[in-house]
N, C-alpha and C positions, 0 to 999 in steps of 0.2 A: 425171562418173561414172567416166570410167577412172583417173582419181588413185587415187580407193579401191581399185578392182581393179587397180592398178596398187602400191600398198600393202601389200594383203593378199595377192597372189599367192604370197610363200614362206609363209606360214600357213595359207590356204586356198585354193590351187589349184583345189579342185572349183566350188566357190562362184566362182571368178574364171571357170571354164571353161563353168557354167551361165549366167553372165552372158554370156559371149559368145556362147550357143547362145541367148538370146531376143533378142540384136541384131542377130543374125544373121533371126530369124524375123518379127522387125520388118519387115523390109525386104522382106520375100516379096511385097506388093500392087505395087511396082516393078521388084525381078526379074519377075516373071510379065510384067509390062506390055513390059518389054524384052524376052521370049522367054530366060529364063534359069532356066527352072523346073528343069531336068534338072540343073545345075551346081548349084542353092540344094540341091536335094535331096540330092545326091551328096555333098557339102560337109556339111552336117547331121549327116549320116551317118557318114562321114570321120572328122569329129570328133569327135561323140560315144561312136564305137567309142576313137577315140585316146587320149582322155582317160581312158577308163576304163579300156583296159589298160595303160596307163602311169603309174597310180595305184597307190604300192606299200601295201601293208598296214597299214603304218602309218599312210599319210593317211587309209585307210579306214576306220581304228578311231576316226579322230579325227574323222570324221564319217561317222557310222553311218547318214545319212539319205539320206546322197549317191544312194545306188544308185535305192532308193526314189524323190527325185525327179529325178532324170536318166530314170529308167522312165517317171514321172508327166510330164513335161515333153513325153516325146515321146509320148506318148498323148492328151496337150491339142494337140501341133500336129498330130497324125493324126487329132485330131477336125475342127480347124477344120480342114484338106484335106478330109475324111470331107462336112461341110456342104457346101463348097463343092460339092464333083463332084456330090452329089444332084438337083440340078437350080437353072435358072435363078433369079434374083432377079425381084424384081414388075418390072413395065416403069414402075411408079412410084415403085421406090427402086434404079436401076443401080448406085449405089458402097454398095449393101448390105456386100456380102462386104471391101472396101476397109474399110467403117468396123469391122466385127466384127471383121480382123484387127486394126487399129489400135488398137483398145479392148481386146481381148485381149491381145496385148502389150505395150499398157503396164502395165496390171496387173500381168503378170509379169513385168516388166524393174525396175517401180518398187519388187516385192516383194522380189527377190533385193537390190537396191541397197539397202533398207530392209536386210536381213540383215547386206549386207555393211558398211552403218554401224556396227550395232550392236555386230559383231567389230571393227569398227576402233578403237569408244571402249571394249571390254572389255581388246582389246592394249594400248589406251592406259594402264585402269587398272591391271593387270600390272604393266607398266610402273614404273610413280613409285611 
């Protein structure tokens, strides 16, 4: 996967930057485990201020959607934190929260990736 985002980076930075803000959320069920919630969060954050004000206008006209799901991105991981802190899992499913993060970020890791394919074979036809 980082090939593509590693490809697409001068064309779509936002899309390269959204990708690395669900690999990053991926990994939330082992930061936590390791005592590294404060840093995952602070970092999340970090970045996704970074990226967005170091986004000049021009990339932003070039994807108008960006804001939109960078907004929406961090309102899905502020949901599943939201779930979590509500309260406990049944005593008869403890890696609950483990497996909804898992499945949830692949979803969105495997979504943005699907995106970022698509821009890579419309570069491609550009292209030739």
């Amino acid at each position: 996967p980082q090939v593509v985002v590693g490809m697409l980076s001068e064309e779509e930075p936002l899309l390269a930057a959204l990708f690395s803000i669900f690999a990053c959320t991926s990994m939330f069920p082992l930061l936590k485990r390791e005592g590294q919630t404060i840093s995952y969060l602070s970092l999340l954050i970090i970045h996704s201020v970074f990226v967005y004000a170091t986004t000049t206008p021009k990339e932003k006209a070039r994807s108008p959607g960006f804001g939109i799901a960078l907004a929406g991105t961090l309102i899905f991981i502020g949901l599943l934190h939201l779930v979590e802190v509500l309260g406990p899992t049944f005593p008869t499913l403890p890696d609950l929260y483990t497996v909804m993060w898992t499945t949830a970020s692949c979803a969105a890791f495997c979504s943005v990736l699907l995106v970022l394919y698509l821009r890579l074979f419309q570069a491609a036809r550009r292209s030739s």
